[in-house]
N, C-alpha and C positions, 0 to 999 in steps of 0.2 A: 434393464439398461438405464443408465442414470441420464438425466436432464444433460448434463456434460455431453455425452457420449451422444445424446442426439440430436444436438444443437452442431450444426454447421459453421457459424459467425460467431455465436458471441459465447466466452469462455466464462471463467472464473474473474476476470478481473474484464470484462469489454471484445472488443474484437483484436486482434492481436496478432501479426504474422511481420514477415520482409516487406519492406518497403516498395514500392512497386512492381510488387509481384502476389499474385491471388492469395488469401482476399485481400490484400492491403492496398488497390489500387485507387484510382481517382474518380473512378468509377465507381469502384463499390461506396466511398465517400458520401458522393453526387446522391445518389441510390438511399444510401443513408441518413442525410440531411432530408431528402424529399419524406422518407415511410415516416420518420420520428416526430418532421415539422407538419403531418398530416394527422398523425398519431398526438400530437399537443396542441392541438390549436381546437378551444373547449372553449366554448362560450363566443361572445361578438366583440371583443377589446383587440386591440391590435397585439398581437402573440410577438414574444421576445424569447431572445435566445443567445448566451454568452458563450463563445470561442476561446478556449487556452490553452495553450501548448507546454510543450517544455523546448528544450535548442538541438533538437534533430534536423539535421539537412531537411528529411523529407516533411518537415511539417510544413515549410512552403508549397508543397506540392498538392496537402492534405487539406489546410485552412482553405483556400480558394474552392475545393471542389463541394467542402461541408457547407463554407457559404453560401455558396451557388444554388445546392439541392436547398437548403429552408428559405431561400428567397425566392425562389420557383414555388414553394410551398403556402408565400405567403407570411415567413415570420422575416421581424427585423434582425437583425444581428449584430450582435455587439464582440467587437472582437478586443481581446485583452494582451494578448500579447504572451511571453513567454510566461509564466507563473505557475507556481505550485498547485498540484490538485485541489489541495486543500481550499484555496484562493478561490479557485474556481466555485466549489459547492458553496462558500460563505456567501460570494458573491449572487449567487443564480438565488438563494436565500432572502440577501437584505435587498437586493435589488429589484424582489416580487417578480422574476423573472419565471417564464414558463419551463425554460429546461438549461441544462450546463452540461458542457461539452469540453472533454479533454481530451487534445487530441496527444498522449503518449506511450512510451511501451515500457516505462518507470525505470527498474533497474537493468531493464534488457541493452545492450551494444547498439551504437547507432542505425543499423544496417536496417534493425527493425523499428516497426512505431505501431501504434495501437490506438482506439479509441475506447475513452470511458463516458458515459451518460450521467446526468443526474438529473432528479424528478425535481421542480418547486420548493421541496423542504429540501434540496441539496442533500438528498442521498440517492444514491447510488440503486438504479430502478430493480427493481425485482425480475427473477425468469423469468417469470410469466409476461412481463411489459417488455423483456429483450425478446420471448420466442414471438411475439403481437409483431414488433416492428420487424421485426427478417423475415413474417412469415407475409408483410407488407413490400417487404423488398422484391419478391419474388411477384409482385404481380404488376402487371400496367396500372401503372399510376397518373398517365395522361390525362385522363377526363378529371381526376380530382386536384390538380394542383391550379395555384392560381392564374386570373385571368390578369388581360395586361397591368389595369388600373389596382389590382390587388398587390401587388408584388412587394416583396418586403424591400429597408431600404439597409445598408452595411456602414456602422458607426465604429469608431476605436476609443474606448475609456482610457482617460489617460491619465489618472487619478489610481487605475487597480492598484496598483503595488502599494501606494501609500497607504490603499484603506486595507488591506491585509495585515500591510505591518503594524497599525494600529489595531485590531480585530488581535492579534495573534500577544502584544501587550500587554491587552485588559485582559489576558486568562492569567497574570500576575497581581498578588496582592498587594493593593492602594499605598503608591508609595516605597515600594518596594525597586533598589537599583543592584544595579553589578557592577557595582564602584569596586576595584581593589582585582575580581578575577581577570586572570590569563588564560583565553580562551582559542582553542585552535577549532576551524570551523572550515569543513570539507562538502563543499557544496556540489560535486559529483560533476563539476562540468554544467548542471541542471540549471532547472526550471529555478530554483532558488539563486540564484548566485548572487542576485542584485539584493534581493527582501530579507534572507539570515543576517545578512553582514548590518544591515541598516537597523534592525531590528536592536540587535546587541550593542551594536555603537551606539545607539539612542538609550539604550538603561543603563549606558556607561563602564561594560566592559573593555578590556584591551583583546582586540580581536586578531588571530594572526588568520591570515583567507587561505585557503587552497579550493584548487574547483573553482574558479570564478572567471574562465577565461575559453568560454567556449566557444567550438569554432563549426560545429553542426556537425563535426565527426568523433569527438572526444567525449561525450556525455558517459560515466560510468567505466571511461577507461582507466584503469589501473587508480581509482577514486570513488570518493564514496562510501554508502554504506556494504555494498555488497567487494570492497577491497581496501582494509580501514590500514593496510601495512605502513603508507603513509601519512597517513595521521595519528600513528601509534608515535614513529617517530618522527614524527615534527612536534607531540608535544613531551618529548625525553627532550628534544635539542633547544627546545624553548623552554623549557619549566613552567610549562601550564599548570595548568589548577583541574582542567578537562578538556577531554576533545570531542568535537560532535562531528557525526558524518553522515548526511544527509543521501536520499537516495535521487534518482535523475529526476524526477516529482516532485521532492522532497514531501510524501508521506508516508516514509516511514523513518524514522531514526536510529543508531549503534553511537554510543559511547565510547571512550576512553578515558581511565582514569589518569591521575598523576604520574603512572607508573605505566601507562602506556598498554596500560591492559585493556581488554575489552568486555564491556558491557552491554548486556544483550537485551532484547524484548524482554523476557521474562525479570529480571533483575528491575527492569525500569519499569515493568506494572507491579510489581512488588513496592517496594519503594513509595511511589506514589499512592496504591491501595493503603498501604501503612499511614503514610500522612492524613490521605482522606479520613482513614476511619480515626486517627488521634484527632481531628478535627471534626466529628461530625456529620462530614460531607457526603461521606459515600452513601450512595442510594442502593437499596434492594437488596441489602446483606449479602452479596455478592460481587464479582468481577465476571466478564466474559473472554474466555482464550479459547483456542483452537488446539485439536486434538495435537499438536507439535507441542506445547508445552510445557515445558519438564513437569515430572511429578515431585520436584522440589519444590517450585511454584505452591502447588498445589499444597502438599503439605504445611509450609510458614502459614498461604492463608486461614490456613485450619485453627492453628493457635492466633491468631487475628478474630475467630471467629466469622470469616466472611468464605463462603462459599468459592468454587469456581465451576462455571457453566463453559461446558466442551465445546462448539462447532467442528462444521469440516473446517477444512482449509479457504482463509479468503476471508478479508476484512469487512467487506458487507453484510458476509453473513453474521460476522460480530454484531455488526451494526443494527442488523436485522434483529437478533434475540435484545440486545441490551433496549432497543426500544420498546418491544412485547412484553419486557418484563420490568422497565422502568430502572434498570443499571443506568449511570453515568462514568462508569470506569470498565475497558475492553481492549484487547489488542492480540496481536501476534509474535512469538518469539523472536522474527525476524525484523522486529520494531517499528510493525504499524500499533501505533499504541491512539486508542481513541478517548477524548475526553469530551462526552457531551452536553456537555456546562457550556461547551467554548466551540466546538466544531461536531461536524455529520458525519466524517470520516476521517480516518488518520493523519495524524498533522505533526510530521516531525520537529517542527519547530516550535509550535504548543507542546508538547512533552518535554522537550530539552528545557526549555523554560520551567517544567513544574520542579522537574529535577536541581535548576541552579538554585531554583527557591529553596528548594530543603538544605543545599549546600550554605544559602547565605543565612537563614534561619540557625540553624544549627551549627555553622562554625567550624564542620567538620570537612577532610578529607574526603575529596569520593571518592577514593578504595574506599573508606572508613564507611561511608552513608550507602553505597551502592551495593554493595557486598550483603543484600542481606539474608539471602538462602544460601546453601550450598546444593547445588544443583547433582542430583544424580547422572553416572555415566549414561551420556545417549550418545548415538552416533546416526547420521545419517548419509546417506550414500543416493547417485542415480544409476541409472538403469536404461539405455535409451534402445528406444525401437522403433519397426517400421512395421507398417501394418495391423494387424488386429491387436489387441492387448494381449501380453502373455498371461497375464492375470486370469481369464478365462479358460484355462489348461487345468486337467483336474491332479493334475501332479505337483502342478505351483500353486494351487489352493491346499493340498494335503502337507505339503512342505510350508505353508504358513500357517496352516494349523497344529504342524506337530515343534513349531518356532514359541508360537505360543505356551503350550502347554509345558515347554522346558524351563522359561520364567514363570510359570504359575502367577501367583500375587504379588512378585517380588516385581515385576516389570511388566512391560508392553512390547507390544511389536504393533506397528504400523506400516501398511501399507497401499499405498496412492496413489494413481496413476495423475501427473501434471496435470491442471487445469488449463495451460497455456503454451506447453512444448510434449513432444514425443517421448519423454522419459515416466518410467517407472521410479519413484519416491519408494527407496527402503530405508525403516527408523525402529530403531530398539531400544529400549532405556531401561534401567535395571541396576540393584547392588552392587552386580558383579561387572567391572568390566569388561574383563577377558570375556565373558561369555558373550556379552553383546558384542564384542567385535567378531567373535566367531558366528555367532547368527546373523550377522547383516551380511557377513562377506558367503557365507552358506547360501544365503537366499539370491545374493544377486550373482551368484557365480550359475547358481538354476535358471535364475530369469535370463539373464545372458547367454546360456547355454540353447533354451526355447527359443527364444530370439535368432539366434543363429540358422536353426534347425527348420526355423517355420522359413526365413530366409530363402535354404536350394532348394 
C-alpha cells in the first residue's frame, strides 16, 4: 500500500477536498494550524507563520480558522492576502519565517479549496513531516498549546505583492525589457490577477488581461491554464506575440503561440534546458520530469546531452530529487516547471518570463523557438471510482501488463490512480498512434467495467 493510499488528509499536493464539507472543514483548519504550529515552534524565538490564499469564496472561511489554530499554538501570523503559491514559499524563505501556508485547491473549481504547507526553506514538507502533523491532529492537544501570556499576535504584510513581483524580475537578465511584445495574459480568475499583469507592464510589455476579475466563485472557470480555449483566441484577435495562462495559484503555466497554439510543460522545459545548457547554467547534467512526460522530452535532451530524471507524479517530488542531486532545472508536463536559481517550487510566472527571454534574445517567433521536440503520440484518459481501487483486481493488473508488452520498447503505458480525486489516470505513448488510442480506450473500458461490477 502506498504512503498515498494510507494517509487519510494529506495527498499529493496538501489536503484537498469540498469546501465545507469533510475534511475541508473550519475545524479540520483550527486542528491544523494548532498540530503544525506545535510541530514548528523549535527553539525559544517567537515562531512565525505566513498565510496566502488564492480568491475562493471559501478561503474566508479557511484563513480565520488556520489563524486561530497557530495563535492558540503560540505562533504570530502574518497574513498575505490573495497571492500565488509561489509568493508564498519565497516569502516564508526571505522572511526567515518558521512555516508558509497556502490555503488553495490550484486548478480545481471553486467549490473545493485545499491547503499546502511549507517548511523554512519554503519547500513544500515531506510525508513523513505531513504523516507527523495529522497523526498530531488526532490527539488532544490541550495541555500543549499556549498559555494566556503566550499567545501569538495576527499582522497583514502589505508590501507581499510588490516583493514577489520584484523576486519574480530578478530571475531576468540585468537589463533585459519587453518593450515591443504583445502579450495576452490569463490569469485564471486566481491568486495572480493583481502580481502577472504588474510584473509585465513594469518590463514594458503591452499586456492585453483576462482572468483578473474574481468574484470567489469564477477561479478556473472556463480560464486559465487547465482551459486556454480563450486565450488561444484572444491572442488570433489581437495579434500577440504569446499568450500565457496561468493556473488559479499561478504555479503552474500553458503557452500559446502567435498562432494560437498551445504549448505545453514539456516544450517549456525543453526550451529553457536548451538555453540553460547553451549558457552554462544548467546544473547536474540533468533535468527532473515526472513519469507524464513525453518521451520526446526525453529524447531532444539526449542530443543536448543532459539526462532526464523520472519522479511520480507531483511537483515536490520534482523538487525533492532536483535538490538530492543538485539539478536547478525540473517540472511537469502540465506546466509546473521549477527553476531553483529563483524559487522552491513551481512558479508560473518565473518560467513565462525565462521563455520571453529567449524570445527577445533571439528575435524569433514562439511557434519558431517553442517548437522544439516533436512530441510522440500520448494520450491520456480518467477513469473515475468509488471505493476500493480497481487497480488491485488481478484481471486489471494482467490487462496492464499484457498493454504493455503490445508496445514493447516502442512506448509506455502508464498507470495512476489520482493523488487528489477518485479517478484512475490511464496514459500511453508510443509510435503508433492508433494503437495507443486503442490501448487507453481497451484499459479504461476494463477499469470502468470493474468499477461498475464492484458497485451492485
Amino acid at each position: 500500500m502506498s504512503n498515498t493510499e494510507k494517509r487519510r488528509l494529506f495527498g499529493t499536493d496538501g489536503i484537498r477536498g469540498t469546501a465545507n464539507t469533510a475534511p475541508m472543514t473550519p475545524e479540520m483548519a483550527l486542528k491544523l494550524g494548532q498540530a503544525a504550529g506545535l510541530m514548528f515552534t523549535r527553539g525559544s524565538h517567537r515562531h512565525r507563520v505566513i498565510i496566502g490564499k488564492d480568491t475562493r469564496l471559501s478561503g474566508y472561511m479557511l484563513e480565520p480558522a488556520l489563524t486561530a489554530g497557530f495563535i492558540s499554538a503560540g505562533m504570530n501570523v502574518t497574513l498575505a492576502g490573495p497571492l500565488p503559491t509561489p509568493a508564498i514559499a519565497m516569502l516564508t524563505r526571505s522572511l526567515r519565517l518558521d512555516l508558509g501556508v497556502v490555503i488553495s485547491a490550484s486548478h480545481n473549481p471553486y467549490e473545493d479549496n485545499g491547503i499546502k504547507l511549507f517548511g523554512p526553506d519554503g519547500a513544500k514538507l515531506s510525508d513523513e513531516t505531513e504523516e507527523e502533523i495529522e497523526a498530531l491532529m488526532g490527539q488532544d492537544l490541550s495541555s500543549r498549546l499556549a498559555g494566556p501570556e503566550h499567545l501569538g499576535r495576527a499582522s497583514r504584510l502589505v508590501d507581499a505583492a510588490g516583493r514577489y513581483v520584484e523576486a519574480a524580475k530578478f530571475s531576468l537578465p540585468r537589463g533585459l525589457r519587453l518593450d515591443g511584445l504583445r502579450i495576452v495574459l490569463d490569469c485564471a480568475h486566481g491568486a495572480a490577477y493583481k502580481v502577472a499583469p504588474a510584473a509585465l507592464f513594469e518590463l514594458g510589455a503591452e499586456v492585453i488581461q483576462l482572468g483578473v476579475a474574481p468574484d470567489g466563485f469564477n477561479i478556473n472557470r472556463e480560464a486559465g491554464s487547465t482551459a486556454p480555449k480563450k486565450l488561444c483566441e484572444a491572442v488570433l484577435e489581437h495579434g500577440a506575440d504569446i499568450g500565457i495562462a496561468l493556473d488559479g495559484d499561478a504555479d503552474r503555466v500553458i503557452l500559446a503561440d502567435e498562432r494560437g497554439e498551445i504549448i505545453d510543460g514539456d516544450q517549456i522545459l525543453a526550451l529553457i534546458a536548451r538555453d540553460m545548457t547553451e549558457a552554462g547554467s544548467l546544473r547536474g547534467g540533468a533535468i527532473v520530469a515526472t513519469v507524464m512526460s513525453n518521451l520526446g522530452l526525453e529524447r531532444f535532451l539526449g542530443t543536448l546531452g543532459v539526462a532526464l530524471i523520472r519522479t511520480k507524479v507531483g511537483d515536490r517530488y520534482v523538487a525533492e530529487v532536483m535538490r538530492e542531486k543538485g539539478i536547478n532545472l525540473g517540472g511537469e508536463q502540465s506546466g509546473h516547471v521549477i527553476l531553483s536559481d529563483y524559487a522552491t517550487t513551481g512558479d508560473g510566472l518565473v518560467a513565462a518570463l525565462q521563455v520571453l527571454s529567449v524570445l527577445v534574445r533571439s528575435g524569433k517567433r514562439a511557434s519558431e523557438a517553442c517548437r522544439v521536440f516533436a512530441p510522440l503520440p500520448q494520450l491520456l484518459r480518467n477513469v473515475r471510482y468509488a471505493g476500493a481501487s480497481p487497480l488491485a483486481l488481478p484481471h486489471i493488473a494482467a490487462a496492464i501488463e499484457a498493454a504493455t508488452a503490445r508496445l514493447g520498447a516502442l512506448g509506455r503505458v502508464l498507470i495512476r490512480p489520482s493523488g487528489t480525486e477518485p479517478l484512475i489516470r490511464v496514459m500511453a505513448e508510443g509510435e503508433d498512434a492508433t494503437l495507443i488510442h486503442e490501448i487507453v480506450d481497451g484499459l479504461c473500458q476494463k477499469i470502468a467495467l470493474a468499477t461498475a461490477e464492484a458497485a451492485e
